[in-house]
C-alpha positions in Angstrom: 0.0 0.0 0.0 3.1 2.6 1.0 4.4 1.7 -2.7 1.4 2.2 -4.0 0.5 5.8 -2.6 3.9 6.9 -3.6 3.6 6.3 -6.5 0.1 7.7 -7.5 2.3 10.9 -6.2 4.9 10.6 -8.0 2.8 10.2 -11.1 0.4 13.4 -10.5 3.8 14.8 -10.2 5.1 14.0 -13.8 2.1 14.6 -15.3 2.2 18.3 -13.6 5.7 18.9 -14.5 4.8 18.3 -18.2 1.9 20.3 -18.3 3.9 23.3 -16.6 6.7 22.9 -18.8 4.4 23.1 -22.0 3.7 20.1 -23.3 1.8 19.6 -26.7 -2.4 20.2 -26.8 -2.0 16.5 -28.2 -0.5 15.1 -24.9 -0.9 17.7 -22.2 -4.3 16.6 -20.0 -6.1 15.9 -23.3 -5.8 12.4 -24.3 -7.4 11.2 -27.8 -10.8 9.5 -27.8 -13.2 7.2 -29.9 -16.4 8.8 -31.5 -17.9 11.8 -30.4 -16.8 12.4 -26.3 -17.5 15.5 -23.8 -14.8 15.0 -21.6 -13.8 18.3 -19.8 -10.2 19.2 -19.1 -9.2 22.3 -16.4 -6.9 24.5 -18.2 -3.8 26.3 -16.8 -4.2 29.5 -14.8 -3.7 32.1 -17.4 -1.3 35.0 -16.5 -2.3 38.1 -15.7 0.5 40.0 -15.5 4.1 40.2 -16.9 4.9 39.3 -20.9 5.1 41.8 -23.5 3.6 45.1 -23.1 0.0 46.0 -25.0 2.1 49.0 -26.8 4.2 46.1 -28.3 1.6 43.9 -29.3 0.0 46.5 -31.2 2.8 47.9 -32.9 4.1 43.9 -33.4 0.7 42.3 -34.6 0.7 41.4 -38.4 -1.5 38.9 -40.3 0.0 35.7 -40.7 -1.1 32.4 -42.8 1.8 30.4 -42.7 2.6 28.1 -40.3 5.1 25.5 -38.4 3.5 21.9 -37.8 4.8 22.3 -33.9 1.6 22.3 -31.9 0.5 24.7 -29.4 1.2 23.8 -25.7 -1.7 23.8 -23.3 -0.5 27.0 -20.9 -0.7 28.7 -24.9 -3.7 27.6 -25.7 -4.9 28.3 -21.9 -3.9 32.0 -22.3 -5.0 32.6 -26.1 -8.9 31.3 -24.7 -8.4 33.6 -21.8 -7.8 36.5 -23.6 -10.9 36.0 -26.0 -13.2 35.1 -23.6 -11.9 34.7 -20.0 -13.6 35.7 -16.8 -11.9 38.1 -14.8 -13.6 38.7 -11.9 -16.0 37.4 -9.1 -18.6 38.9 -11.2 -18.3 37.1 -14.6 -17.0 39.7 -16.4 -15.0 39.1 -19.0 -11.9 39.9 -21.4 -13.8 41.3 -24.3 -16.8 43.8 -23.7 -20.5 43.0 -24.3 -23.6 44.7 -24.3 -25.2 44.5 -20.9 -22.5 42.2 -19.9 -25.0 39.5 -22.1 -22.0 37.3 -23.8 -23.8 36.2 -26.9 -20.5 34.3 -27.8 -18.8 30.8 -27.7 -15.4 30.0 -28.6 -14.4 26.3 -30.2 -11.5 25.5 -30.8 -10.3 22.9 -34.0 -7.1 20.7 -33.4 -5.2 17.7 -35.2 -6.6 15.8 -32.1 -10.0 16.8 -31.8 -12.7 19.6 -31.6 -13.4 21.2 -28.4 -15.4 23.7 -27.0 -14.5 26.7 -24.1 -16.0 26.7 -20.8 -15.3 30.4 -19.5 -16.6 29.1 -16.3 -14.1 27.1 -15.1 -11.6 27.8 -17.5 -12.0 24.6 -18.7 -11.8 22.7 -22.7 -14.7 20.1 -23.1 -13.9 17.9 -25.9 -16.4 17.5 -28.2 -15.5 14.7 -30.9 -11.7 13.5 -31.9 -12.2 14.4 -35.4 -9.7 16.8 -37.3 -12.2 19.6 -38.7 -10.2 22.3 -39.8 -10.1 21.3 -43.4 -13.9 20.8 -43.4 -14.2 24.2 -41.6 -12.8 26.1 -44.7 -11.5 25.7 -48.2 -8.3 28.7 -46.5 -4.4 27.3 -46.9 -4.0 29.3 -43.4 -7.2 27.6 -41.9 -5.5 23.9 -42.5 -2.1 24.7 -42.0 -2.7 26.2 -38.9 -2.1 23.8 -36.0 -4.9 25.3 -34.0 -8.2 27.3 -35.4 -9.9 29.5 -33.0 -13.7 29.2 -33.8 -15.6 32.6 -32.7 -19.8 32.2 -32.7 -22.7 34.2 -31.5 -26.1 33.8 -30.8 -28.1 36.6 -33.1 -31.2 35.3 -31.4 -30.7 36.2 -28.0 -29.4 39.5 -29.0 -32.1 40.4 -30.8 -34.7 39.5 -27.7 -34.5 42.6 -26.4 -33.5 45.1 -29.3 -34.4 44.9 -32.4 -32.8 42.4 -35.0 -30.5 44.5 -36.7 -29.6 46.1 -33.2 -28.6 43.0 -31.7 -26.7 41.9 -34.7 -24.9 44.9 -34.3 -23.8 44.1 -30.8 -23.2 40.8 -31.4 -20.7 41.9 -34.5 -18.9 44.4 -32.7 -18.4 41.6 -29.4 -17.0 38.9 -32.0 -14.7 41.8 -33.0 -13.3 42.6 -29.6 -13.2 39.0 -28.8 -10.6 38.2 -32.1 -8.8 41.8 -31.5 -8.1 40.2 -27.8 -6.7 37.0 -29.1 -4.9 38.3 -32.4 -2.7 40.4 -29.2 -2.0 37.9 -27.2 -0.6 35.6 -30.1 1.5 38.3 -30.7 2.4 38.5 -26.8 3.1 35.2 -27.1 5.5 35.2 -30.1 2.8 33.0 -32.0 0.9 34.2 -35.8 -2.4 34.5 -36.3 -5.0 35.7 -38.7 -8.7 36.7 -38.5 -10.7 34.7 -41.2 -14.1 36.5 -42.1 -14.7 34.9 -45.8 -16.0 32.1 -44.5 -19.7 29.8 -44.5 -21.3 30.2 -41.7 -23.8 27.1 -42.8 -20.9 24.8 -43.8 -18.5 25.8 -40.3 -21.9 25.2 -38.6 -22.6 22.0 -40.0 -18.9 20.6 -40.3 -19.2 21.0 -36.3 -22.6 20.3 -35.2 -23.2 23.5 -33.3 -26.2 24.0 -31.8 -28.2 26.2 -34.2 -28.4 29.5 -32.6 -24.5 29.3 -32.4 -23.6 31.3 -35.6 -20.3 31.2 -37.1 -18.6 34.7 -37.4 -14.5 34.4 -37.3 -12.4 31.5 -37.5 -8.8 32.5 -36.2 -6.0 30.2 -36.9 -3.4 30.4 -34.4 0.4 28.6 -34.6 4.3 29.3 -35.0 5.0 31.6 -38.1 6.9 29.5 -40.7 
């Protein structure tokens, strides 16, 4: 039983180590599943402070569309999520500005190893199916090359409840915007290339990953190394 319980411990302490240390999205707390799965995995704290300054990242951010193979690590991918859509307070408020404090949008998230959705609450990833979608998400060379492809959606409906429609469209447009201006940064804080992708089909990225159908596609961002 004592060789037991030490190890358990030393193995929650190997698989911390890696995580901390920045291991792949494909290995780090996010192990590859059969069919369709939710699992749910509790990201990394994000940082709040330190790393380049905002100054930087603007002057810095550029459009970019070609990419290394190297994955993103989980803290990367833990601090690109916070930064589109994180809470950051006791109150629910959160990175990017909405009307009323409402959040009419959901980040996914399209990897080699899967498709998963964000859980601001919690700061959490729930898997939702191992299948690679980013080629079925757009016809874009930057959208497959990309080893991850932020998915940005918004729910027209329940902005439009009440305003009216073209009001709420509005908000919800302007949100998505702030939302991809937050993560575009913070790629660039993070020495990584991104590019906001607007030409795309909302019917086809909503079909090619089941989302529920008030979830309407508005930005897919694909985020990796420059090449």
């Amino acid at each position: 039983m004592r060789k037991f319980f030490f190890s358990v411990l030393a193995t929650i302490a190997v698989a911390a180590s890696l995580a901390q240390a920045g291991e792949p999205l494909q290995t780090a707390g996010i192990p590859p599943a059969a069919g369709t799965v939710t699992s749910q995995t509790a990201l990394p704290a994000p940082n709040r402070t330190g790393g380049m300054t905002l100054t930087e990242a603007l002057a810095h951010r550029r459009s970019v569309r070609s990419f290394k193979s190297a994955p993103l690590t989980l803290p990367e991918t833990s601090q690109l999520l916070w930064a589109a859509q994180g809470i950051t307070d006791d109150q629910g408020h959160r990175t990017a500005p909405s009307a009323h404090a409402a959040y009419f949008l959901h980040v996914y998230l399209a990897t080699a190893n899967g498709f998963f959705e964000y859980l601001p609450t919690g700061h959490q990833l729930r898997k939702l199916s191992d299948k690679d979608l980013r080629t079925a998400l757009s016809a874009q060379k930057s959208v497959a090359a990309a080893p991850a492809v932020f998915l940005v959606t918004g729910e027209y409906d329940r902005a439009a409840q009440p305003a009216e429609a073209e009001t709420g469209q509005r908000l919800v447009n302007l949100e998505a915007g702030h939302a991809a201006q937050n993560l575009l940064l913070q790629a660039t804080a993070l020495g990584l290339g991104a590019v906001p992708v607007g030409g795309i089909q909302p019917k086809q990225v909503q079909q090619a990953a089941s989302l529920p159908a008030n979830r309407i596609p508005i930005y897919l961002i694909p985020v990796g190394h420059a090449d």
